[in-house]
ZAMARGU-4260 file (C-alpha; in steps of 0.2 Angstrom, whole numbers, plus 5000, padded with zeros to 4 digits):
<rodrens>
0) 5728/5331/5722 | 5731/5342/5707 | 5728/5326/5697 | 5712/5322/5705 | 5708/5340/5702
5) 5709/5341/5685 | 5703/5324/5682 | 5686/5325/5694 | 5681/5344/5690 | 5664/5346/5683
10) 5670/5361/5674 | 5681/5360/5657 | 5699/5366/5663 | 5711/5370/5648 | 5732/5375/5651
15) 5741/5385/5638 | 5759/5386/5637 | 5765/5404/5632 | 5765/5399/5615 | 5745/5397/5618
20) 5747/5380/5612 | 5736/5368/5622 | 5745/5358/5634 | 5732/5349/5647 | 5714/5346/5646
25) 5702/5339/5659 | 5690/5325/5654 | 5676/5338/5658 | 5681/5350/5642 | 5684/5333/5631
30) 5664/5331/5633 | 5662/5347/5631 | 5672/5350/5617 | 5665/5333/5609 | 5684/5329/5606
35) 5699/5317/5613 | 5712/5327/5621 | 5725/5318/5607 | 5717/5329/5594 | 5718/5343/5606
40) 5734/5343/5614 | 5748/5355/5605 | 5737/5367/5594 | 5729/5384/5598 | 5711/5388/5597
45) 5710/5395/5577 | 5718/5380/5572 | 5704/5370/5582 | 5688/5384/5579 | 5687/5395/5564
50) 5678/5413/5565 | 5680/5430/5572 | 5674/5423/5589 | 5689/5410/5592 | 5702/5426/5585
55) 5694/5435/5600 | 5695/5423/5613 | 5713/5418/5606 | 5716/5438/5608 | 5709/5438/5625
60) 5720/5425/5631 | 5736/5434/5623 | 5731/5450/5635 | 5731/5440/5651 | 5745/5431/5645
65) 5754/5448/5642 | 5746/5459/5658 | 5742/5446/5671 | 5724/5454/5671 | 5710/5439/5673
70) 5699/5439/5661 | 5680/5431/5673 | 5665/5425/5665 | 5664/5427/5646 | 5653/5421/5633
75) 5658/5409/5623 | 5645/5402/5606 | 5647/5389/5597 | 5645/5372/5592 | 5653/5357/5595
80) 5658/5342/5582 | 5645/5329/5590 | 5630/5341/5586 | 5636/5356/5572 | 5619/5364/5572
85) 5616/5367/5592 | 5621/5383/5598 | 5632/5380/5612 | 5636/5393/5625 | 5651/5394/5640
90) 5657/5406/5652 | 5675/5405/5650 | 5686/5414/5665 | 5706/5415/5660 | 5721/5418/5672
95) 5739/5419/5671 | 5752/5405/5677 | 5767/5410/5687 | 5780/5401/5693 | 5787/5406/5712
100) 5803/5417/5704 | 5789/5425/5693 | 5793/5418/5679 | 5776/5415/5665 | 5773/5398/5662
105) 5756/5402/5653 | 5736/5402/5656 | 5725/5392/5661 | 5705/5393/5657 | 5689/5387/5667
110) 5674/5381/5658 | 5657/5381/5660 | 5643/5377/5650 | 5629/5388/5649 | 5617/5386/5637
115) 5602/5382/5648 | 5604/5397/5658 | 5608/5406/5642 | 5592/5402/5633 | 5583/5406/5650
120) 5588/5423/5650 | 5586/5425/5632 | 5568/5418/5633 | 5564/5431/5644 | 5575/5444/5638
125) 5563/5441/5623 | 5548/5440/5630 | 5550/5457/5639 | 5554/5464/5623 | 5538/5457/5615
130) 5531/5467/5629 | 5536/5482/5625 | 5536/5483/5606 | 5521/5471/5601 | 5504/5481/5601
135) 5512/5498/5603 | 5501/5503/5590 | 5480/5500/5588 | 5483/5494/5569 | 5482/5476/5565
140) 5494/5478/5552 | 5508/5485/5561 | 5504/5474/5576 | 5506/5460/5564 | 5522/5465/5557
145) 5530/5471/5575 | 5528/5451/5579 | 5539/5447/5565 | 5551/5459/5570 | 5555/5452/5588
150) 5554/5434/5580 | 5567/5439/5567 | 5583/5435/5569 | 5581/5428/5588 | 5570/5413/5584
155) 5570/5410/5567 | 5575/5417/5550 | 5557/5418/5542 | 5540/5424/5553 | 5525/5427/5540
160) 5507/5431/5550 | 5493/5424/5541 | 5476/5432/5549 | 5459/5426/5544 | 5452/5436/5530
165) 5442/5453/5538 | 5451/5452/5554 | 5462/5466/5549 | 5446/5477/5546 | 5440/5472/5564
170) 5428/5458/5560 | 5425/5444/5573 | 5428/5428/5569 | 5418/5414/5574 | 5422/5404/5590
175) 5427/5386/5590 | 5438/5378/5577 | 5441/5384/5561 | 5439/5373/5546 | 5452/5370/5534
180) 5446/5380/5518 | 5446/5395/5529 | 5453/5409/5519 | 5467/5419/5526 | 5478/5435/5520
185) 5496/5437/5523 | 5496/5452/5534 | 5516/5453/5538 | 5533/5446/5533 | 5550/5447/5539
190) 5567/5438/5533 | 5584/5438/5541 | 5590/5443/5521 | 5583/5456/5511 | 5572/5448/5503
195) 5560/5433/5506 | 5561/5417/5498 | 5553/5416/5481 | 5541/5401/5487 | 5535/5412/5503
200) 5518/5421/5498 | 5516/5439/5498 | 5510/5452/5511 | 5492/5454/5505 | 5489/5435/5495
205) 5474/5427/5501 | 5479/5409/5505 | 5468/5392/5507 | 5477/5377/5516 | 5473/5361/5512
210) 5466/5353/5525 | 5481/5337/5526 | 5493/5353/5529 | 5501/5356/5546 | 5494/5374/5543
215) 5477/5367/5542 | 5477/5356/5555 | 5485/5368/5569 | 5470/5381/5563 | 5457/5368/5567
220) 5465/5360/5583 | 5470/5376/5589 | 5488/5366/5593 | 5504/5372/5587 | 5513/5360/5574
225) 5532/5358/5575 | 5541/5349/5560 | 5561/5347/5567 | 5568/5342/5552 | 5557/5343/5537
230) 5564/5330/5523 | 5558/5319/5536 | 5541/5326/5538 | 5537/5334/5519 | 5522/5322/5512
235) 5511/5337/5514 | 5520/5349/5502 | 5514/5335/5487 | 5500/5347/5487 | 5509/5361/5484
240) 5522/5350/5471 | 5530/5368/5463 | 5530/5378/5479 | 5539/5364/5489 | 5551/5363/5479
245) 5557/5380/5481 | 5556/5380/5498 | 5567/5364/5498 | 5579/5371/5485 | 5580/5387/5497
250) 5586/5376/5511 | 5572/5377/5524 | 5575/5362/5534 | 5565/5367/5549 | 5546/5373/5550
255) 5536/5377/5568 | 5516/5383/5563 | 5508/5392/5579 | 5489/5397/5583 | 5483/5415/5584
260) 5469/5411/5598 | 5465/5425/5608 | 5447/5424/5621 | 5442/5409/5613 | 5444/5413/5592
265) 5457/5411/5582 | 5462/5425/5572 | 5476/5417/5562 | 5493/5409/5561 | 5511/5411/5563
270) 5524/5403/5554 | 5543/5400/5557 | 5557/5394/5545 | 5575/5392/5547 | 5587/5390/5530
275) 5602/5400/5537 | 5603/5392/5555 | 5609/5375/5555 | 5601/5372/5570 | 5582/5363/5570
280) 5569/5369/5579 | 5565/5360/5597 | 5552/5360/5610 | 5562/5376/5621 | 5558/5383/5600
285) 5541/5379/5601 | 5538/5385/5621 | 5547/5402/5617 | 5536/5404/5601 | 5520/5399/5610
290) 5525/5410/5624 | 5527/5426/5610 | 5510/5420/5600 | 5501/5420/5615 | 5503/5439/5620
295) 5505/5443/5601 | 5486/5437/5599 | 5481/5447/5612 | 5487/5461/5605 | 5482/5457/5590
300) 5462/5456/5596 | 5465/5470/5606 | 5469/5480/5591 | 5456/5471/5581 | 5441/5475/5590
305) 5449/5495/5590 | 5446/5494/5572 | 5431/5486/5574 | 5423/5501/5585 | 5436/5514/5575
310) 5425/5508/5558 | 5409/5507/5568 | 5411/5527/5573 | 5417/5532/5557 | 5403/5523/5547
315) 5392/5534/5561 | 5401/5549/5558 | 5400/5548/5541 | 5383/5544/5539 | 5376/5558/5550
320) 5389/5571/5542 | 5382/5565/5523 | 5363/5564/5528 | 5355/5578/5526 | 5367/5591/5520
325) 5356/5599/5507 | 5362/5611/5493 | 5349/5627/5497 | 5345/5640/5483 | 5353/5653/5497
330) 5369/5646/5497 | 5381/5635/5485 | 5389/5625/5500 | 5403/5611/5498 | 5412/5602/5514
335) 5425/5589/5518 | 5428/5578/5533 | 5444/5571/5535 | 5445/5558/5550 | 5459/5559/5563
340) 5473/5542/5562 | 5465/5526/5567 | 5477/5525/5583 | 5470/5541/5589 | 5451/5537/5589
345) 5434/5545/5580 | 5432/5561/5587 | 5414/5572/5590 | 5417/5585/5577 | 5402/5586/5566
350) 5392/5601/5553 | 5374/5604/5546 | 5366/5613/5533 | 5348/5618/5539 | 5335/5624/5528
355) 5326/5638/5538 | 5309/5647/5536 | 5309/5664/5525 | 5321/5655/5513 | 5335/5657/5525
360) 5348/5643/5531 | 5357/5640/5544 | 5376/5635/5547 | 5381/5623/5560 | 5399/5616/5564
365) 5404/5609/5582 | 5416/5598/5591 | 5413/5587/5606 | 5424/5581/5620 | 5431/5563/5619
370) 5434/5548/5606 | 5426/5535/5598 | 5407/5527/5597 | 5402/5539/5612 | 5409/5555/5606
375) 5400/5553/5590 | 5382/5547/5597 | 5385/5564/5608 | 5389/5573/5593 | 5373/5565/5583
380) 5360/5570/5600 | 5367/5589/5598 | 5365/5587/5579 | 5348/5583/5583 | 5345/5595/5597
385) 5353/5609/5585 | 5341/5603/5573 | 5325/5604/5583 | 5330/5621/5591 | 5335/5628/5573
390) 5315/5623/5568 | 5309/5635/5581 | 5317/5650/5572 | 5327/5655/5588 | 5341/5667/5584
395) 5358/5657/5585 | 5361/5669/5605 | 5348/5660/5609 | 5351/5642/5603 | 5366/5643/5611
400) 5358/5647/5628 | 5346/5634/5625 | 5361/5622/5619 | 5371/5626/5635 | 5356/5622/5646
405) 5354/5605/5637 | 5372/5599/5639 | 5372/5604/5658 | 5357/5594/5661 | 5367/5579/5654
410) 5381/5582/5663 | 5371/5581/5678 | 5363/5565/5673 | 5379/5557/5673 | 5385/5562/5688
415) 5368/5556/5697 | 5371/5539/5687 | 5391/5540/5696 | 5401/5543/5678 | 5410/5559/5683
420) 5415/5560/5663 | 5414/5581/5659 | 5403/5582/5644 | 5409/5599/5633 | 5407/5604/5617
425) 5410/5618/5606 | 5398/5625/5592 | 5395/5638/5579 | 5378/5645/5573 | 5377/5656/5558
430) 5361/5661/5549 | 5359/5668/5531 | 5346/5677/5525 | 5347/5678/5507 | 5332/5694/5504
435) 5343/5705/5516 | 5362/5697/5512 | 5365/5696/5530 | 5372/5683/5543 | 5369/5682/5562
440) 5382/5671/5570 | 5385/5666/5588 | 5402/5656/5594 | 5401/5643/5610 | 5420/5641/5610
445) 5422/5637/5592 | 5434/5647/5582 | 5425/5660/5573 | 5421/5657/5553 | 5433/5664/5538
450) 5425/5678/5524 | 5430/5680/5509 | 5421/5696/5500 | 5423/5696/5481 | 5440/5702/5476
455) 5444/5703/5494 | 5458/5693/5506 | 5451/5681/5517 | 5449/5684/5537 | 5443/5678/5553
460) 5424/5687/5557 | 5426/5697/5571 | 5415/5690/5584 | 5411/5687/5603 | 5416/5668/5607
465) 5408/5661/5623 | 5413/5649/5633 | 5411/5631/5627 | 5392/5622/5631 | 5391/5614/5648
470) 5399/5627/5655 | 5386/5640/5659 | 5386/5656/5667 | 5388/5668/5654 | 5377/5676/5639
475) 5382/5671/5622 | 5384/5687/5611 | 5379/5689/5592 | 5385/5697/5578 | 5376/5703/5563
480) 5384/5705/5547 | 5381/5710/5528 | 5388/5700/5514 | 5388/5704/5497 | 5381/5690/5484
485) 5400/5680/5480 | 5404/5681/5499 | 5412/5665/5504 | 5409/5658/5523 | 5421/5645/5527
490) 5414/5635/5545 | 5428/5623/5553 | 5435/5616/5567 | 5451/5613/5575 | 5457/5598/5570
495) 5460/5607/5553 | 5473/5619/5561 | 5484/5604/5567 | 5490/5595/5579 | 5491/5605/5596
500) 5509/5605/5594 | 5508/5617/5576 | 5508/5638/5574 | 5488/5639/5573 | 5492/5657/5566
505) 5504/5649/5553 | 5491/5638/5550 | 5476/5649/5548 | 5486/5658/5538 | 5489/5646/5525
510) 5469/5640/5525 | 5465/5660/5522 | 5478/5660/5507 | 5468/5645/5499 | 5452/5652/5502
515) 5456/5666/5494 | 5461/5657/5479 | 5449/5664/5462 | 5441/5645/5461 | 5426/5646/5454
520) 5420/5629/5459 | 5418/5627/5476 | 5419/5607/5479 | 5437/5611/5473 | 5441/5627/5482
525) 5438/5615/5497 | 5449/5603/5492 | 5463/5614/5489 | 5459/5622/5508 | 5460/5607/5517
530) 5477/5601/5507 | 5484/5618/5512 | 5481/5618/5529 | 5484/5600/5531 | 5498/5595/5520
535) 5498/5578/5527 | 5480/5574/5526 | 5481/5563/5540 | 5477/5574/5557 | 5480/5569/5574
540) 5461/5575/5577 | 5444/5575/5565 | 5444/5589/5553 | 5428/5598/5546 | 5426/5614/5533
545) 5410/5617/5527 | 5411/5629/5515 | 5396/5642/5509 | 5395/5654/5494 | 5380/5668/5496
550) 5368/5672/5485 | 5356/5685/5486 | 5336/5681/5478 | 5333/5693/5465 | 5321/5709/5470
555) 5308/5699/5456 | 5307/5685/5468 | 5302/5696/5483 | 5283/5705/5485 | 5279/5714/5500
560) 5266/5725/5506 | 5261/5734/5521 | 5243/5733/5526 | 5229/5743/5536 | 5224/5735/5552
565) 5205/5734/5542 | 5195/5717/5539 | 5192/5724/5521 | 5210/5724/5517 | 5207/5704/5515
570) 5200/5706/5498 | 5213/5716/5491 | 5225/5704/5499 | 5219/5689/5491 | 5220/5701/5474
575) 5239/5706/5476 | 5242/5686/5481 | 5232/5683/5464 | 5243/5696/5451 | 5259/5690/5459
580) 5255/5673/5456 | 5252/5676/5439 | 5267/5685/5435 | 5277/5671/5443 | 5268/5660/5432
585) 5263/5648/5447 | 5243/5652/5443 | 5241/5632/5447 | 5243/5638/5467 | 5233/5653/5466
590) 5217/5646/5476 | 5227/5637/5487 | 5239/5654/5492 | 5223/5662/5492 | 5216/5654/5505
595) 5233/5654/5515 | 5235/5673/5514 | 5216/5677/5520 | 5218/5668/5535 | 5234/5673/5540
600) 5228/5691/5536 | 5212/5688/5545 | 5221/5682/5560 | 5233/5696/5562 | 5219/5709/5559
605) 5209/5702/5573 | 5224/5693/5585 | 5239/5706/5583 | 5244/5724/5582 | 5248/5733/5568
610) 5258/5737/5556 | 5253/5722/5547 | 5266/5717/5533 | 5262/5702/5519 | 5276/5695/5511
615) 5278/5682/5497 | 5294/5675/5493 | 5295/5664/5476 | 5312/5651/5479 | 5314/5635/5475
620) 5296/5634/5487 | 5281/5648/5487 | 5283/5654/5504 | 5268/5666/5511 | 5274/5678/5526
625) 5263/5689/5539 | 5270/5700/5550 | 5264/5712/5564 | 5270/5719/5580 | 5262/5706/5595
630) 5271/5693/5603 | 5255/5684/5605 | 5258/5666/5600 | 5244/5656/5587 | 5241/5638/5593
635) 5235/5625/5581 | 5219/5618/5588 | 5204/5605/5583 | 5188/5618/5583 | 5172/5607/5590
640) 5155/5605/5578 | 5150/5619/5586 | 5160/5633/5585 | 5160/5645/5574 | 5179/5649/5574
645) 5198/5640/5577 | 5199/5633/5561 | 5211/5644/5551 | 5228/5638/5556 | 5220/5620/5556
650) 5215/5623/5537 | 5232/5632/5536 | 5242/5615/5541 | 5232/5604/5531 | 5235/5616/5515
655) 5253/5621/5517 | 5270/5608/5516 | 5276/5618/5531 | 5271/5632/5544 | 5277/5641/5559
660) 5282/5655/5568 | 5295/5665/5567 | 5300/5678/5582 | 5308/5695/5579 | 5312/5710/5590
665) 5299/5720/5582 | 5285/5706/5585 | 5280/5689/5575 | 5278/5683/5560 | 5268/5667/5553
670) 5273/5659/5539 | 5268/5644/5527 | 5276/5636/5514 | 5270/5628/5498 | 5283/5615/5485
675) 5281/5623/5468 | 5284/5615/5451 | 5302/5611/5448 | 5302/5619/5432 | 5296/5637/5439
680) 5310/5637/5450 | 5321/5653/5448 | 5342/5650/5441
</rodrens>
């Protein structure tokens, strides 16, 4: 029965005397083994397997020998002399051999063969981990080269990623199959050595397969290509005579060429190589790397199309934060944007430079709630809304008020269209008025704006901060301030105080060091701010500084007088307008400015209350100002054939660039403005 036992067992059985030395083997362990029991029969295991593995297992049987402890279940690799280059893998469990009277006789060993189950378990071993460390980023790149990584060593010993040129920068490439002079770039690489083999192309080379290559063929097919042993199989590297033969002088002797196809495109290919296994690649090779390609291309399109809407938002961004950011004679301005990483999104933060009647301007800088394409159009409708409401000379209180109404009413159009999203947003208004040298600001939840006074330390405005807009509720507050010609006013928003994890006091601290810096040349005083407060330049949310130096228009540029509620006080009007004029040298718009000025005199004699006040205003435009105490608005209106007045604000409009009305707590005022010649403009 013993006999029968060893001889009909399907698993390998091995007997060791106490020397080690094997003394019986079963016909199951000769087929495993690949050898005749002769050739086994007498020897110990490192004189028949060489390596650290066969030391250990000769240790392990040694310690049962020694303690009589089992030893159940453990892995054995190798090969066998029938096929050298397959991995092999057995469970091996070891016992002790006693004799009744206790005496050791030796071991004995039960084998198993493994390797399917083995490779089973690894297969999904592997593909768990691809689950977990392929995509964990929204870059093409590192998505790229974190395929390479799990492929590297477990399934072969070179992975490059080829991707179809401008599918790294989120382009789409067209459906169907993709011919074989399609241009691709090498996006990743990764070798079991430290460095690639010198015929493998570089991260970064554009490559062109020719269409007879495996390579070509699997991108037009959209079928993986696997080449088992390829001296048999190489009449396609004749067209790359040189580079073959380095491949073949480095030993690759396997090749296994895989599709990235992903919703119907293909986005690129995946290539394996094996030089240091001895083992070819086989159709379980080419499952498993389908099975990791698959998922990889997914990630890959995911991260893809990220980049696509990341570009598309900042390409927005960029173009509403560059349009329209003029330099006025008011203010010497200078700003930077820096976006936040591609993995975290495009975010709503957004400035303006507004051009405002009376030569003033206004200061914008705001931030809104959320990521990507629709945080930016939000941003570029409050832009607009900011813009619109700024034109209607409101004071910034009171565009807030009208800017927090706006963004309720949105927030409940999307809850009537079922998107309970909360739409909220910050923002910071700050007028300058460059006759008086003083700023009005209100805050919406924004932080408050940095001053610099010449020769002075830099600090945050003391100001009322409301709630954000969307909110409601309560008032916003202003404060007015005087700054002296020099001041700087430095607008930004909170992505330039770092990430929510930072000291914001530490950090405003070193922004209000830089800003204090003598530079006389502002475009570089904000370069130096943003490197100080963000040393890294790469923020985890948008950054904005908009920075603004005052100046103050000289008393020369300024004529005002105060005028008697009389209709003869037209003529002498027209006369000041006339001497003014000339002294400013602009004697080419004295008709015109004439003709402005009477009628807004006229209008405020006979329509408001007085004191009247007329004020010019010579800057890089003529700009003619009335000013009286009623809050009574003027409407522009088309007078019929018949009637004998309503024309003057028509004749106004058609004669001035610009015109409006301007609200104050005293009363009104109307005002026009005219382009003078460039070359009458004052330094």
């Amino acid at each position: 029965m013993l006999d029968s036992l060893c001889s009909q067992s399907p698993f390998g059985i091995a007997v060791y005397d106490t020397g080690l030395r094997l003394v019986r083997v079963n016909p199951a362990l000769e087929r495993m083994s690949g050898t005749p029991a002769g050739e086994l029969l007498g020897k110990r295991l490192h004189e028949l397997v060489a390596g650290a593995e066969a030391d250990a297992a000769e240790e392990r049987l040694r310690g049962v020998l020694e303690t009589g402890e089992p030893v159940v279940a453990v892995e054995h690799h190798g090969g066998t002399p029938v096929d050298p280059g397959r991995e092999r893998v057995w469970s091996v469990s070891s016992f002790r051999l006693a004799a009744p009277s206790g005496r050791v006789l030796g071991v004995a060993s039960a084998v198993v063969e493994i390797t399917d189950r083995y490779r089973a378990q690894r297969r999904l071993a592997l593909l768990s981990e691809a689950g977990e460390r392929i995509g964990s980023t929204l870059d093409v790149t590192r998505t790229a080269e974190e395929v390479t990584e799990v492929m590297v060593p477990e399934v072969a010993d070179f992975v490059a990623v080829d991707l179809l040129e401008g599918v790294a920068g989120g382009e789409e490439p067209l459906p169907g199959p993709v011919p074989g002079a399609a241009v691709l770039r090498r996006a990743a690489i990764r070798s079991v050595l430290a460095a690639a083999p010198e015929a493998t192309y570089p991260v970064g080379a554009l490559i062109t397969y020719h269409p007879d290559t495996p390579q070509a063929r699997c991108m037009a097919t959209g079928t993986p290509r696997l080449i088992p042993v390829l001296a048999e199989d190489a009449d396609w590297l004749a067209h790359y005579a040189e580079r073959a033969a380095k491949i073949l002088e480095a030993g690759v002797h396997s090749v296994m060429t895989l599709p990235l196809r992903a919703r119907d495109v293909t986005l690129g290919l995946v290539h394996l190589y094996r030089w240091q296994r001895p083992d070819a690649f086989d159709e379980d090779d080419l499952a498993l790397a389908a099975d990791l390609t698959s998922r990889a291309a997914l990630c890959l399109d995911n991260a893809r199309r990220y980049t696509r809407e990341h570009q598309d938002a900042l390409t927005l961004q960029r173009s509403l934060l560059q349009s329209g950011v003029p330099e006025p004679g008011a203010l010497e301005v200078a700003h930077r944007y820096l976006p936040a990483r591609a993995h975290a999104g495009v975010a709503g933060d957004w400035f303006d430079v507004i051009p405002l009647s009376g030569a003033r301007v206004g200061l914008v800088a705001g931030d809104v709630t959320g990521r990507g394409l629709l945080a930016v159009t939000r941003a570029a409708r409050l832009r607009t809304a900011v813009r619109t409401l700024a034109g209607m000379d409101l004071a910034p209180d009171e565009l807030l008020t009208r800017l927090d109404e706006l963004m309720q009413r949105t927030q409940q159009t999307l809850r009537a269209a079922g998107d309970p999203a909360e739409v909220l947003a910050t923002c910071l208004y700050a007028v300058y008025d460059p006759v008086s040298g003083r700023c009005t600001a209100a805050s919406a939840g924004h932080p408050a704006p940095a001053v610099v006074r010449p020769g002075g330390s830099a600090e945050l405005l003391r100001m009322p901060v409301g709630l954000p807009l969307g909110f409601g509720g309560l008032p916003f507050e202003a404060v007015d301030v005087e700054l002296p010609e020099g001041s700087l006013l430095a607008l930004f928003t909170d992505g330039l105080l770092g990430n929510r994890t930072d000291d914001v006091d530490h950090a405003l601290s070193r922004l209000c060091q830089a800003l204090a810096q003598p530079e006389t040349r502002l475009d570089t005083l904000a370069g130096a701010a943003v490197d100080a407060a963000l040393p890294s330049r790469t923020p985890e949310d948008d950054a904005v500084l908009l920075l603004a130096r005052t100046r103050l228009l000289s008393r020369d540029h300024v004529a005002t007088w105060d005028l008697p509620s009389e209709p003869e006080v037209v003529a002498r009007a027209r006369a000041m307008t006339e001497r003014q004029l000339g002294a400013w040298h602009l004697e080419e718009m004295a008709f015109t400015t004439e003709l402005i000025v009477s009628e807004l005199v006229t209008n405020a004699i006979r329509y408001g209350q007085p004191p009247i006040r007329l004020r010019l205003i010579r800057e890089r435009s003529l700009i003619c100002e009335v000013s009286d105490t009623s809050s009574t608005s003027p409407h522009l209106r088309h007078a019929a054939t018949t009637d004998e007045g309503g024309r003057g604000l028509f004749m106004i409009a058609q004669l001035a660039d610009t015109w409006g009305t301007r609200y104050t707590p005293t009363g009104k005022t109307i005002w026009a403005g005219q382009a003078a010649a460039p070359d009458t403009a004052p330094s």
